[in-house]
N, C-alpha and C positions, 0 to 999 in steps of 0.2 A: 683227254683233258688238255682244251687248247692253251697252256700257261706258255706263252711266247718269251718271255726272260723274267728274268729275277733277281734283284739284287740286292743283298744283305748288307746296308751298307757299315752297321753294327750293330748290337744289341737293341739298341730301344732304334733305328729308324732301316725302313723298309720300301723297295719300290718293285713293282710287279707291272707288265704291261698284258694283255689277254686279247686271242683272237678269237671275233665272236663266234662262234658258230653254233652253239647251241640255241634252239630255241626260248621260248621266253618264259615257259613253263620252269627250265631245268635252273634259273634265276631265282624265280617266285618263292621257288623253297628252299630258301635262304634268307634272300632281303626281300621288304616290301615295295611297293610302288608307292610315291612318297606324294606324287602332286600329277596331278592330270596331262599325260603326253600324248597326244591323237598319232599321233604320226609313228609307224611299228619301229623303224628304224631306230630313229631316235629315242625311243622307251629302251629296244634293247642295248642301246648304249650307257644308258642312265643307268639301268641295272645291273649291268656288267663292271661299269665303274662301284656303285658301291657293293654288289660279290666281292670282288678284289677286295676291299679293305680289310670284311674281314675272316678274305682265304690269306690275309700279310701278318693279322692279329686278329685271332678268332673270337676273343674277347672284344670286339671294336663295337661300341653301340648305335648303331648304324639307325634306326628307329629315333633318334635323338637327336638327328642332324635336323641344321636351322640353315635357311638361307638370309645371310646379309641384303642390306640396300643395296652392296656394291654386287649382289648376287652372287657372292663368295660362300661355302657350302660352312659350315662349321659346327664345333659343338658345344654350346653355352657353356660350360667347365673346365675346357678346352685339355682334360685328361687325356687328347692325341690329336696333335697338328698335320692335317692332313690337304692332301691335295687331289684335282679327277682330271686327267682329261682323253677326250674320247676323238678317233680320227677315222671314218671308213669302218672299215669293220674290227679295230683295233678298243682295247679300252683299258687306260694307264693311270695307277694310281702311288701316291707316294704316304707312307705314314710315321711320326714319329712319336714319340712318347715323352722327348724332351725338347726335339731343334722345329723352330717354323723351317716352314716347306715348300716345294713350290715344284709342279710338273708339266713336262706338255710335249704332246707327240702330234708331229705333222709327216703327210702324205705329202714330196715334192710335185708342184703343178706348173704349169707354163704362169701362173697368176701370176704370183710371187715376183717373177719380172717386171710387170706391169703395176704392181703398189708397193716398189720398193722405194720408194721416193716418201711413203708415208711410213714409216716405220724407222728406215734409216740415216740417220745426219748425214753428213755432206762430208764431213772426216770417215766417218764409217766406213761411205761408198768408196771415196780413194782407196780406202785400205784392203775392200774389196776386188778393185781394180790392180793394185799391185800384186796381190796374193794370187788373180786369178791368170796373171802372165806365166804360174807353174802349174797351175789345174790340168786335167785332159782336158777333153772338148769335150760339150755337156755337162761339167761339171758345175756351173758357175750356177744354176739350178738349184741342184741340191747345196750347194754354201748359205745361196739366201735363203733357202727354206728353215735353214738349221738356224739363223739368224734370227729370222721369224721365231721360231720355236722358242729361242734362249729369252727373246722379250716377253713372250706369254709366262715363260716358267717365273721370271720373276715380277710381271703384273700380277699371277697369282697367289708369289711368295708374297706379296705387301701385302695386297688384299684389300685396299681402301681404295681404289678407285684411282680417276681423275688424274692418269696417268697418261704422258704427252710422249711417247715408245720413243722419237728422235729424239729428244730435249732430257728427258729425265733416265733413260737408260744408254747406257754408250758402253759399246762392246770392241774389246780389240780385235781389229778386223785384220788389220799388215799380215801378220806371221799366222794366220791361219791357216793351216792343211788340211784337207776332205781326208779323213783316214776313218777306219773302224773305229775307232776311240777318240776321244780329248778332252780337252780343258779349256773353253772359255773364261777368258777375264774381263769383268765386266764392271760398269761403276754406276751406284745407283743413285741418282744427282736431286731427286726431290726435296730431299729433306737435307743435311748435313751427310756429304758423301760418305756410301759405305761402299766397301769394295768386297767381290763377289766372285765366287771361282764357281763356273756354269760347265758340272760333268755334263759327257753327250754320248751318245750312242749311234753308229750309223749301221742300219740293216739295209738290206737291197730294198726296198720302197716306205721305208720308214725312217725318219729322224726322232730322235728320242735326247731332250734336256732336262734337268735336273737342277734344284738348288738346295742347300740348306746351312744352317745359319745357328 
């Protein structure tokens, strides 16, 4: 059983990420297929995402799940604030019973370099540049990728949409370290600022962020 980590983070909220490799069969007998995916790959991501919910809370009614305008996955009663996201052959889910949520796991790529200009402000980037005067070499890679990641986790904790990644999320970049663990601090500027601590996980070709609220 590919359960690639877990983490309890108490009683009512839960995150699990999973490497695919079971066929699509060994899914099916558990959760349904909810909406028409032609493409194999992408089905077994969909279905491994909601397996995951609920191998976190076996009780999860997964069958019930609605997608929003903003194509946000939810469940009209909202009895568990949950979150999906799917990267490669990876598939990450976070659930809670009380706190909104918010998740997302990326694969670092050469991209990331080339569309960090649309995601991160212009204070960001300096902070990225100061930080990355102590990185190895090739590190500075995997920094924006996890960067990338910390803006999806909390596009997905709001969930409404219409969200401007440079403008409305600002992430302290200066004092950032690449280490196996941390703590992003972040500020969420849409509405009346909230401020936001973004756990993260670094594995050898995986970055893994977190919110919850």
């Amino acid at each position: 059983m590919p359960l690639f980590y877990q983490h309890n983070i108490n009683e009512s909220t839960k995150l699990g990420v999973w490497r695919i490799e079971e066929p699509e069969i060994f899914f099916l007998q558990q959760v349904s297929l909810q909406r028409e995916i032609t493409h194999p790959h992408k089905r077994l991501q969909h279905l491994a995402g909601r397996y995951l919910l609920k191998f976190l809370f076996p009780g999860f009614p997964h069958e019930l799940i609605e997608i929003a305008g903003t194509r946000k996955p939810y469940l009209p009663n909202e009895m568990y604030h949950f979150s999906i996201s799917h990267c490669g052959d990876y598939a990450a889910a976070i659930v809670s019973t009380s706190r909104r949520v918010g998740i997302d796991i990326e694969i670092p790529t050469s991209k990331v370099e080339r569309v960090r200009h649309k995601f991160l402000h212009a204070v960001e980037w300096e902070g990225v540049e100061k930080s990355s005067l102590y990185d190895a070499a090739g590190e500075r890679m995997k920094k924006l990728t996890l960067l990338w990641s910390a803006k999806e986790a909390v596009f997905k904790w709001y969930g409404n949409g219409e969200i401007d990644f440079s403008e409305h999320i600002r992430l302290q970049t200066e004092q950032l370290m690449i280490s196996g663990e941390g703590i992003i601090d972040a500020s969420f500027l849409k509405q009346a600022p909230i401020h936001l601590r973004l756990p993260f996980r670094l594995f050898d070709r995986l970055c893994l962020v977190w919110v919850v609220t």
